[in-house]
C-alpha positions as CSV (number, residue, x, y, z in Angstrom):
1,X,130.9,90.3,108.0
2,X,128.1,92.6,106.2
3,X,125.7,90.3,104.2
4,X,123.9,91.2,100.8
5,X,120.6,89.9,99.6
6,X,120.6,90.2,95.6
7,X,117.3,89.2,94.6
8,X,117.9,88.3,90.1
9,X,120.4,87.1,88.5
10,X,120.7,88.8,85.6
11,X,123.6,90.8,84.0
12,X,123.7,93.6,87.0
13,X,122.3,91.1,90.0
14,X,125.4,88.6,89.4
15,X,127.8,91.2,88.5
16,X,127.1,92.6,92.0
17,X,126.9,89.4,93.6
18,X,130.3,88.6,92.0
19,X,131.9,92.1,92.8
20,X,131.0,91.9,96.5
21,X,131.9,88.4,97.0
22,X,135.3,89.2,96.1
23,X,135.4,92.2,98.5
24,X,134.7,89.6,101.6
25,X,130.6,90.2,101.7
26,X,128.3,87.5,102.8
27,X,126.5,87.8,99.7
28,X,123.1,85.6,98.9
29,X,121.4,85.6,95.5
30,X,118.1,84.9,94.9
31,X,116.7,83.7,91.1
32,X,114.0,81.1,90.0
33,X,116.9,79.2,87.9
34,X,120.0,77.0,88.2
35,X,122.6,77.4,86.1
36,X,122.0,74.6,83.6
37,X,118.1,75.7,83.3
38,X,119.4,79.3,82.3
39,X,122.1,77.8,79.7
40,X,119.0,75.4,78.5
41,X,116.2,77.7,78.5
42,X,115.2,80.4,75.7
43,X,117.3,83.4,74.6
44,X,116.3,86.1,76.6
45,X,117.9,89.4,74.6
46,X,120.5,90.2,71.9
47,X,123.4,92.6,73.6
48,X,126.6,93.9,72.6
49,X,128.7,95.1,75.6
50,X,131.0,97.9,74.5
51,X,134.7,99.1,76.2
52,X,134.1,100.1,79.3
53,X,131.9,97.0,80.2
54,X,134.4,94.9,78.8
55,X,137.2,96.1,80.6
56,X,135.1,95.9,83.8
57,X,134.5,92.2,83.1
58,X,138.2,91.4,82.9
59,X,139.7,93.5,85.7
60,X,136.9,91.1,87.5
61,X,137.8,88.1,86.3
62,X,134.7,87.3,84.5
63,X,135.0,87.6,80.6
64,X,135.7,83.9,79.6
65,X,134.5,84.3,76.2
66,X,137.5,87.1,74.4
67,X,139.2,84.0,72.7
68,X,136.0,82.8,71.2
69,X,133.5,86.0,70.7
70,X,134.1,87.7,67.4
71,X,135.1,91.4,67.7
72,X,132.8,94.0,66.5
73,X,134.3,96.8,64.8
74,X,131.9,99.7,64.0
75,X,128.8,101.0,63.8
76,X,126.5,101.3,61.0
77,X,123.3,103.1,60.0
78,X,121.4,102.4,57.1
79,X,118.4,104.7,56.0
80,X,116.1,103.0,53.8
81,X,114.8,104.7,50.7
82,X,111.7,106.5,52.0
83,X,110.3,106.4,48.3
84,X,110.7,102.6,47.6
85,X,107.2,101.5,49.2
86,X,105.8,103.0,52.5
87,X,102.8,101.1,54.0
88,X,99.8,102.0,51.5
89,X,101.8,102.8,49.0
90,X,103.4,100.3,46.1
91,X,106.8,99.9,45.5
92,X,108.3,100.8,42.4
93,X,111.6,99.6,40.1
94,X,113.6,97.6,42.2
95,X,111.8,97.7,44.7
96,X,108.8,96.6,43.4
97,X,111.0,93.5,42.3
98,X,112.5,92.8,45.9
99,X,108.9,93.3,47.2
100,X,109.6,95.6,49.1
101,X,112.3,99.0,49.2
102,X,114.5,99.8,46.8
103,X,117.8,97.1,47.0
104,X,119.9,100.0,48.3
105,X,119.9,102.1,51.4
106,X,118.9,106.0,51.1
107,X,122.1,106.7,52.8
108,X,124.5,104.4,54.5
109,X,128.0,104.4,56.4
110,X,130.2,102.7,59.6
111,X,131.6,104.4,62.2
112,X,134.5,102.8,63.3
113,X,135.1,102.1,67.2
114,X,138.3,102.9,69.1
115,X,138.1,100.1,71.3
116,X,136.0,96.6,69.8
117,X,132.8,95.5,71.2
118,X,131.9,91.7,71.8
119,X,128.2,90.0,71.8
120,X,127.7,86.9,74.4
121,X,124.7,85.3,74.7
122,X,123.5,86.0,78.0
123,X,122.5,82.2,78.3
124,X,125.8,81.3,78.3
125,X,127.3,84.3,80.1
126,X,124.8,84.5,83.0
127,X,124.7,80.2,83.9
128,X,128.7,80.4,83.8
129,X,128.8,83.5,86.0
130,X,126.1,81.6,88.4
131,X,128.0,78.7,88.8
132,X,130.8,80.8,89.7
133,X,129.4,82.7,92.3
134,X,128.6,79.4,93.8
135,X,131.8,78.0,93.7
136,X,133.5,81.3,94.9
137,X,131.2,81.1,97.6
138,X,128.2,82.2,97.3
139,X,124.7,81.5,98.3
140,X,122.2,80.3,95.8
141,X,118.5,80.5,96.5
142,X,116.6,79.4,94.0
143,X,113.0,81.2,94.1
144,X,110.5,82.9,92.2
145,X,110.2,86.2,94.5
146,X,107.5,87.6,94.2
147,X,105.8,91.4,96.2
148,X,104.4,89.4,99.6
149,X,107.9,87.1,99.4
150,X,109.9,90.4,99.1
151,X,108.6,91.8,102.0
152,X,109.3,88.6,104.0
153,X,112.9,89.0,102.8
154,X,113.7,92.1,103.2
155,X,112.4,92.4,107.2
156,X,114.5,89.2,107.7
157,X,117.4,91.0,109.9
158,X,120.2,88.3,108.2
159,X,120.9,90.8,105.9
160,X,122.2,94.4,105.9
161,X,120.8,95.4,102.8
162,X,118.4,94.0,99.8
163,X,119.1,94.7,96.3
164,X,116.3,94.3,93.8
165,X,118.0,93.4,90.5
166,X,114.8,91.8,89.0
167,X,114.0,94.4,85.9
168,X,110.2,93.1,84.7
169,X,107.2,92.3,86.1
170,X,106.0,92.2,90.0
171,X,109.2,92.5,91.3
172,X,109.7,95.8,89.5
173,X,106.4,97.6,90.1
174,X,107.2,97.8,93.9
175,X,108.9,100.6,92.6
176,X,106.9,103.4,92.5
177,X,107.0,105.2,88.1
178,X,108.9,108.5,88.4
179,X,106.4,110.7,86.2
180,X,108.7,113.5,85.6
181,X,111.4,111.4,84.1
182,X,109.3,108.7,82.4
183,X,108.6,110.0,79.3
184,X,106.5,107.1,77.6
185,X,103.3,105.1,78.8
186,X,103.1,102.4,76.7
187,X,105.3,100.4,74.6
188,X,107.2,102.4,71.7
189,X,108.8,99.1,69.4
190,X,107.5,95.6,69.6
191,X,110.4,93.6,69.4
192,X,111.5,90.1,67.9
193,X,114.6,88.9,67.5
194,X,116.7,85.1,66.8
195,X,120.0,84.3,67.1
196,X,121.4,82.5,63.6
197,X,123.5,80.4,62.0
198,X,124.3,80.5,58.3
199,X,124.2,84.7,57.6
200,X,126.7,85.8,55.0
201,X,129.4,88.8,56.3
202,X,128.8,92.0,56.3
203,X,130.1,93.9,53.5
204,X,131.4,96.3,55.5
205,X,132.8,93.7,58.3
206,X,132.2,93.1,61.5
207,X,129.7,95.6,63.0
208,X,126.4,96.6,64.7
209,X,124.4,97.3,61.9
210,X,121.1,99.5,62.1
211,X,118.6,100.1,59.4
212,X,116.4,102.6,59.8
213,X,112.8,102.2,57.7
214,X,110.9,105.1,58.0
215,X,107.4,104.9,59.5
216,X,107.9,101.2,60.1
217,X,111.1,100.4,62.6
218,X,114.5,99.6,62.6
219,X,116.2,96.3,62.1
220,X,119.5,95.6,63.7
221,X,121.7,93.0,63.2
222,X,125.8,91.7,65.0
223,X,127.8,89.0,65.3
224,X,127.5,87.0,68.2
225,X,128.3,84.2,70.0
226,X,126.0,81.6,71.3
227,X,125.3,78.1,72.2
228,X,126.1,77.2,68.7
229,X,129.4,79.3,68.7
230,X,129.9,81.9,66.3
231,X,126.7,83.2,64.7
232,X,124.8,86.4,64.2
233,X,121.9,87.6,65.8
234,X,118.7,89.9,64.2
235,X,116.6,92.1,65.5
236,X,113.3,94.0,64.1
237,X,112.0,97.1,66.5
238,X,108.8,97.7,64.9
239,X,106.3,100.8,65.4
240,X,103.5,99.6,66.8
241,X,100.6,98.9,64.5
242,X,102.5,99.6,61.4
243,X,103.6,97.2,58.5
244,X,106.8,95.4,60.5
245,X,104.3,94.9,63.6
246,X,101.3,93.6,61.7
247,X,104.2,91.0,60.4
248,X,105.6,89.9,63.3
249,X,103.0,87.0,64.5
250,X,102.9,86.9,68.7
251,X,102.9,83.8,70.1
252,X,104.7,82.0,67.6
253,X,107.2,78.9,67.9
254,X,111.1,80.1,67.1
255,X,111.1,79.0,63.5
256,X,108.0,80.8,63.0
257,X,109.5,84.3,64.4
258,X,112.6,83.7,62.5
259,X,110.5,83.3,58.8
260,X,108.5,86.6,59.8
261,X,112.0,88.3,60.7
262,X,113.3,87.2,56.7
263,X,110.1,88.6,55.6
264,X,110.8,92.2,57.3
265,X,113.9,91.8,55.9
266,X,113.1,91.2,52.6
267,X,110.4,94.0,52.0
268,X,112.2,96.4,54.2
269,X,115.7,96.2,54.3
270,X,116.9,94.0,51.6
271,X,120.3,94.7,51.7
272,X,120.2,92.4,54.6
273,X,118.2,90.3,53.6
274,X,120.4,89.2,50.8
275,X,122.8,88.4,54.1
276,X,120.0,86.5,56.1
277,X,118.0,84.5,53.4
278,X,119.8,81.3,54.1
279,X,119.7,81.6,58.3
280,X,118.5,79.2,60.3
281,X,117.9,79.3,64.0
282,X,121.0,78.6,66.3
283,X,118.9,76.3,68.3
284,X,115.6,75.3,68.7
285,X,114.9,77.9,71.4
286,X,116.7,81.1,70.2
287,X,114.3,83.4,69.2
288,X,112.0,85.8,71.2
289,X,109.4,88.4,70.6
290,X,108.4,90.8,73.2
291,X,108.0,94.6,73.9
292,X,109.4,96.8,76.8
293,X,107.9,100.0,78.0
294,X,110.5,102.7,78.9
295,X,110.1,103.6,82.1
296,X,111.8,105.4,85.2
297,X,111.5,104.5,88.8
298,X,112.4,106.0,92.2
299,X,114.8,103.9,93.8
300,X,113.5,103.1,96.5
301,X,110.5,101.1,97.5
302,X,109.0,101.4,101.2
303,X,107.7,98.2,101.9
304,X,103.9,97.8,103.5
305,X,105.9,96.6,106.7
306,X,108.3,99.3,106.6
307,X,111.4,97.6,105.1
308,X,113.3,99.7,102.3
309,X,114.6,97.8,99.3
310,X,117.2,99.4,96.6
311,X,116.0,98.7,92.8
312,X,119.2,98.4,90.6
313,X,119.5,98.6,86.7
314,X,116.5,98.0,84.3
315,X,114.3,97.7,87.8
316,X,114.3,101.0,88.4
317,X,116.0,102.6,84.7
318,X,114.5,100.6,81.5
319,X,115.0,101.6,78.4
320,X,114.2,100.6,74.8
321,X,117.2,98.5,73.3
322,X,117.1,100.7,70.0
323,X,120.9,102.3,71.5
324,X,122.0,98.8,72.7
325,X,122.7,100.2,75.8
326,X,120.8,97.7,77.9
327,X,123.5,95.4,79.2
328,X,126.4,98.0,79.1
329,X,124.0,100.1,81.4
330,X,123.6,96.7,83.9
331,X,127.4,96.9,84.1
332,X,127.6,100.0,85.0
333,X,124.8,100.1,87.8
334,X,126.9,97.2,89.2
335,X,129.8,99.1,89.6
336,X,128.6,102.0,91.0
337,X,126.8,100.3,93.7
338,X,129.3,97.8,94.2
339,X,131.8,101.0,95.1
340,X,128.9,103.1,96.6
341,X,128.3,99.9,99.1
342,X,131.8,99.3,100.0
343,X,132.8,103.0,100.6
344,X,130.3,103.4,102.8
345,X,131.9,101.3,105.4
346,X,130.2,99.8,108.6
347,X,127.5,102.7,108.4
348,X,123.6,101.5,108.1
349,X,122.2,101.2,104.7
350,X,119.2,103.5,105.2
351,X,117.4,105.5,102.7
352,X,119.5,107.9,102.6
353,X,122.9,105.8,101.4
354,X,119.9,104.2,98.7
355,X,119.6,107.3,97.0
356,X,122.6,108.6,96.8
357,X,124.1,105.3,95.3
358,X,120.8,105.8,92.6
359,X,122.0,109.5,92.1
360,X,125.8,108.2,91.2
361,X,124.1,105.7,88.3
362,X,121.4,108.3,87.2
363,X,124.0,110.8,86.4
364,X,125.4,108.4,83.4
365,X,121.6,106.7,83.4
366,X,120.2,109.8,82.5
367,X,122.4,110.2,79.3
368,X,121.0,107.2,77.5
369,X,117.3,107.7,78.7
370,X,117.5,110.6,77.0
371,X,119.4,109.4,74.0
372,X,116.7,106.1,73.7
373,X,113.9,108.9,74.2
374,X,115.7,110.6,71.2
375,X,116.1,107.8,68.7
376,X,112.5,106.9,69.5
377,X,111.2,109.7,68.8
378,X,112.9,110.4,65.4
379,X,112.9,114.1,65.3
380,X,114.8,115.9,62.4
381,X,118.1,116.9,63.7
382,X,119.0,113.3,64.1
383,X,118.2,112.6,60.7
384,X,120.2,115.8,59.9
385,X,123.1,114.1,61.3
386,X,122.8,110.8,59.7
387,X,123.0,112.4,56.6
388,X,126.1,114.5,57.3
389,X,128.1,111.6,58.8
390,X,127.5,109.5,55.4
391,X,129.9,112.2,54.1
392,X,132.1,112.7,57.1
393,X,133.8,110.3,58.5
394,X,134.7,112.3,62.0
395,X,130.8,112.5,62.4
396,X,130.2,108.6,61.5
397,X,133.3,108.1,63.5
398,X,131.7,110.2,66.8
399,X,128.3,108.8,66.8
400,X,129.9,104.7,67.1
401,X,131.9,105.8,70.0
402,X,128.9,107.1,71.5
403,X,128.2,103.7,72.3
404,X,130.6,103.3,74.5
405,X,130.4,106.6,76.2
406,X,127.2,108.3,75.6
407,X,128.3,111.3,78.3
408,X,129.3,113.4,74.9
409,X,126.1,113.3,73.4
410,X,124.5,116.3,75.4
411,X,127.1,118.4,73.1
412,X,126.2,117.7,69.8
413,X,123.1,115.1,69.4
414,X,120.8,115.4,71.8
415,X,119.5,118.8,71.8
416,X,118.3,120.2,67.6
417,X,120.2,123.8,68.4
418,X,123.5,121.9,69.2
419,X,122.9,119.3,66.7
420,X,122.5,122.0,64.3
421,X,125.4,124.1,65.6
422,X,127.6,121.0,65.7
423,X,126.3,120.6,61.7
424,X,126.9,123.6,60.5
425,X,130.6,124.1,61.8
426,X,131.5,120.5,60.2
427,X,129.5,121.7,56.6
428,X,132.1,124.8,56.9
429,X,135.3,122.3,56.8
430,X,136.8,121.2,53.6
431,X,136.8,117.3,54.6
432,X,133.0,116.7,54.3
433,X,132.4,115.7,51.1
434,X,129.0,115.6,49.3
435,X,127.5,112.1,47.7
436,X,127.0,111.5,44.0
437,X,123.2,111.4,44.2
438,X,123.0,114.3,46.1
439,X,122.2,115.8,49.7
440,X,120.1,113.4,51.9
441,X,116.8,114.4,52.9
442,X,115.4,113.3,56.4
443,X,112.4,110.7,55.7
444,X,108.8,112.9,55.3
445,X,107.6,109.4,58.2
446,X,110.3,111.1,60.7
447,X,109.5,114.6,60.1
448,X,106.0,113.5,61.0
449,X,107.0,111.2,63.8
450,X,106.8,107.2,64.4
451,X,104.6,107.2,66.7
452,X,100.8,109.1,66.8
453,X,100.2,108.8,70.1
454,X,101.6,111.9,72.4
455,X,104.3,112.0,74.4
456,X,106.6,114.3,76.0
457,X,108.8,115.8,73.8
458,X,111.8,114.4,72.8
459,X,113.8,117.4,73.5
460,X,113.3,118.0,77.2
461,X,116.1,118.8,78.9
462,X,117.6,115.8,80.8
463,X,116.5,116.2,84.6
């Protein structure tokens, strides 16, 4: 029997675990937490796993929550009025009144998803899966693994190949930053987030809502399902330095994060805050406030005694959640190695098999880290778009279902010629019809840019 080391256990390390278990491995996984110390312990991200990680979770036998997560439905974007109150400058009419932007979104509309989406808590999702694995068979080590314990691992001959599924901190910089891919150095959104209970319905149903405010952030907000059942989660990306930031205290106990989060809300996007304002925390320990740095890795880290370990998921491929891709992307990686690992047979796992299982995942990877870098960046093609799907419902339509399949975006979203190509042949159609308040204008804070601090462009070619 060929035997697996799987060092996290997080959405793409257990999924692994799982999938190779069930093809006869000797698998072992190794994480710093039991099962009932990750259901107890603090929310550790908001997701929303789209088709083709859904239907990978049944065929698998692992998605125990379909009766009892709600369905989401669509996709929305909401632009916020770039006149109702930028940072140094007051608000006026209604916004003034809301303290904040104007009560209405700039432009706003729901693209509607062929197949439904579902949020699970990952607390409860990743302590059920654990205790599965054990029962199925699996081996349980429970460690904190750190570079020097890594190394120890990995030259212990028990196991055929090591799988580094750990996507922050020491466990990840054993992999060494790929510069031409990677197109950010620091941080792009700090993040906060909480889990509620008490949020009215979206008007327009059941959907992953995004607001976007210019020069500040987004918000984003879904139904979900958590320790508390049924609820809805929040979340504020915020520029840093800029108005949502400065509000957004670090540090701060849950019920704190969650009054700061109503506060963006209500000066930002008060169309959701009118949804929010009587939310309360889920439980005690559901909120969070963080920030990620996008980042791209080689996959494959030469130990200092020579051992070669294979970095999987948001190890060696992190991006910013502002396309919600995070977890669907973890899914995916699984799958691909899980396949890559069992097709290659009795045949050593040398460096060679490593990257070539990478190259499989970095050919779909590659499509979101460009699309994150994208949406980060804010240039004016996007925003181009955005306003021509508020009046065409193909185009509102397209853009949710890139969420389940980003491959497409290359054609029409990603690069400003196509966008603009793609634009122009949907203008020339009789179907797209033109608001009463006239043609939307992209935000003078995107035209400019979010964020002062140079990058690479956002509209380098994917590589």
């Amino acid at each position: 029997m060929r035997t697996i080391l799987v060092v996290g256990g997080g959405q793409s390390g257990l999924q692994l675990a799982l999938g190779l278990l069930a093809e006869g491995y000797g698998v072992t996984l190794v994480s710093p937490a039991g099962a009932e110390e990750v259901r107890s312990g603090g929310v550790t991200s908001t997701q929303c796993l789209f088709g083709p990680a859904l239907r990978r979770e049944r065929r698998h036998g692992l998605a125990f929550w379909d009766d009892r997560a709600p369905l989401v439905r669509g996709v929305g974007v909401h632009v916020a009025d770039p006149g109702g109150g930028t940072a140094g400058a007051p608000a006026r009419g209604p916004a003034a009144r809301s303290g904040g932007r104007g009560t209405a979104p700039a432009a706003s509309w729901v693209g509607r998803l062929d197949e439904p989406a579902q949020s699970v808590d990952q607390r409860l999702k990743l302590s059920a899966w654990l205790d599965l694995f054990v029962r199925r068979g699996g081996r349980h080590v429970r460690r904190r693994v750190g570079a020097a314990e890594l190394e120890r691992l990995a030259a212990d001959r028990d196991h055929d190949l090591v799988v580094v599924a750990a996507g922050r901190g020491e466990l990840a910089d054993v992999f060494p930053r790929d510069t031409r891919r990677s197109a950010f150095a620091a941080p792009q959104r700090t993040l906060a987030l909480a889990y509620v209970t008490g949020a009215a319905p979206h008007p327009s149903g059941p959907i992953l809502s995004r607001s976007a405010v210019p020069g500040e952030g987004e918000v984003f907000t879904l139904p979900t399902y958590s320790l508390a059942g049924a609820c809805d989660a929040v979340m504020v990306e915020a520029v840093p330095g800029g108005p949502m930031d400065r509000a957004l205290p670090a540090g701060a106990p849950g019920e704190e994060v969650l009054d700061s989060l109503l506060d963006v809300l209500r000066r930002s996007a008060p169309w959701e805050y009118e949804r929010f304002s009587r939310a309360r925390l889920a439980d005690p320990r559901a909120a969070l406030r963080g920030a990620c740095t996008p980042v791209v890795r080689e996959p494959v880290a030469r130990l200092s005694n020579g051992a070669l370990v294979l970095g999987m998921a948001d190890a060696v491929v992190a991006n910013d959640p502002i396309t919600a891709q995070g977890a669907n992307m973890a899914s995916l990686c699984a799958d691909v190695y899980r396949r890559a690992i069992v097709d290659h047979g009795t045949r050593p796992f040398d460096e060679a098999f490593m990257r070539s299982a990478f190259a499989s995942y970095w050919r779909r990877a590659r499509q979101v880290t460009a699309w994150s870098r994208v949406m980060l960046s804010g240039p004016p093609h996007v925003w181009e778009l955005f306003g021509l799907a508020s009046r065409h419902q193909a185009t509102a339509d397209r853009f949710a279902n890139s969420f389940s399949d980003p491959s497409g975006l290359i054609d029409w979203f990603l690069h400003p010629e196509r966008a603009m190509e793609y634009a122009d042949a949907v203008r020339g159609a009789a179907s797209v019809r033109r608001p009463p308040s006239g043609p939307f204008r992209t935000p003078a804070a995107y035209r400019r840019g979010p964020d002062p601090r140079p990058v690479r462009s956002s509209h380098a070619p994917i590589s």
